[in-house]
C-alpha positions, 0 to 999 in steps of 0.5 A, spaced: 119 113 577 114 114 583 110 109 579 115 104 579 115 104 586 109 104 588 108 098 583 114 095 586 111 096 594 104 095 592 106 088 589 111 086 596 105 087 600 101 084 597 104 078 595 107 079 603 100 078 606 096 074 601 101 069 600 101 065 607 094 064 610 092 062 602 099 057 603 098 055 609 089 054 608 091 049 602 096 045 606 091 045 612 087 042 606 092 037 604 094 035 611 087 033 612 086 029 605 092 025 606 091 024 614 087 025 619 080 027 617 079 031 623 076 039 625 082 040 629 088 038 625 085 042 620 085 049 625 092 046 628 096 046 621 092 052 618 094 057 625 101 054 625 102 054 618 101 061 617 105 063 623 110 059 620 109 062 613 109 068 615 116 066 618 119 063 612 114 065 605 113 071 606 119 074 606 121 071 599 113 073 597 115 080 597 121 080 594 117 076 589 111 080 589 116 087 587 119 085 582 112 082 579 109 089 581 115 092 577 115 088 572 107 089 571 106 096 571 111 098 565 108 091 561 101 095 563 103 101 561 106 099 555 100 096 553 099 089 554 092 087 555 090 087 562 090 079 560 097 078 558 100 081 565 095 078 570 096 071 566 104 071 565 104 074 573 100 068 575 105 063 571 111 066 574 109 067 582 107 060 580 113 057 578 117 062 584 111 058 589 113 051 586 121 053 587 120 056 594 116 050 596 120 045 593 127 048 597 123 049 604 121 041 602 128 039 600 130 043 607 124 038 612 120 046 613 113 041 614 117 038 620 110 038 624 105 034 619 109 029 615 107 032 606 114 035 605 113 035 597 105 036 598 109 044 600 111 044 592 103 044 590 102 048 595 107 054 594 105 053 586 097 054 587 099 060 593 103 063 587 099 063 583 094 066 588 098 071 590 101 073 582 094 074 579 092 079 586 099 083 586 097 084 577 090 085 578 091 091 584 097 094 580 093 094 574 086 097 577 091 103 580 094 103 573 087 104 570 085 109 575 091 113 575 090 113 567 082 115 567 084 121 572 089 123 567 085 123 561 079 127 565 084 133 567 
């Protein structure tokens, strides 16, 4: 049961902080493809959309980062391959990403650079991104957990 919470706060906090500078470096990248291909446009949207990422994705990040954490501790411990969980956490962080960033379009959340369904890419590859980093270090913990166990 400690486990589960441990995988559960590890996955949050992982997704929590990983998820808003990546969103917001793709989106700066986006911004800067599509429009004004200046150095300073650049840094602006990256300091002012991880700000704002951590305002409005991080939140949803975490939940989501918990229940893969979960969710990837027990496939692990049932005896998934390393894989399996780091593939199917990536594919539903990314579809979680994709859905955030398609509602934070559909409610005008890029208000300050005109790509308001560039977010649906750019929430899917910060998704994808955060749900292979929160399988990795739950299955690194899981591993080292199991190799201190067989040692004793």
């Amino acid at each position: 049961m400690r486990s589960i919470r441990a995988a559960r706060l590890t996955g949050g906090v992982v997704a929590f902080l990983l998820t808003p500078p990546v969103a917001a470096l793709f989106l700066a990248v986006a911004a800067t493809v599509a429009g004004d291909a200046q150095v300073d446009f650049f840094f602006m949207v990256l300091i002012f959309g991880t700000i704002e990422g951590f305002v409005v994705a991080a939140p949803v990040a975490f939940l989501l980062g918990a229940l893969v954490g979960q969710w990837c501790s027990r496939k692990y411990a049932s005896g998934h391959s390393r894989l399996q969980v780091l593939s199917a956490s990536a594919a539903f962080m990314t579809a979680g990403g994709a859905l955030h960033g398609a509602v934070m379009a559909a409610f005008n959340a890029a208000h300050f650079i005109d790509l308001h369904w560039t977010l649906v890419p750019v929430g899917g590859a910060a998704g994808t991104i955060a749900g292979t980093a929160v399988a990795y270090a739950i299955t690194t913990v899981r591993r080292q957990v199991h190799g201190v166990q067989q040692a004793s």
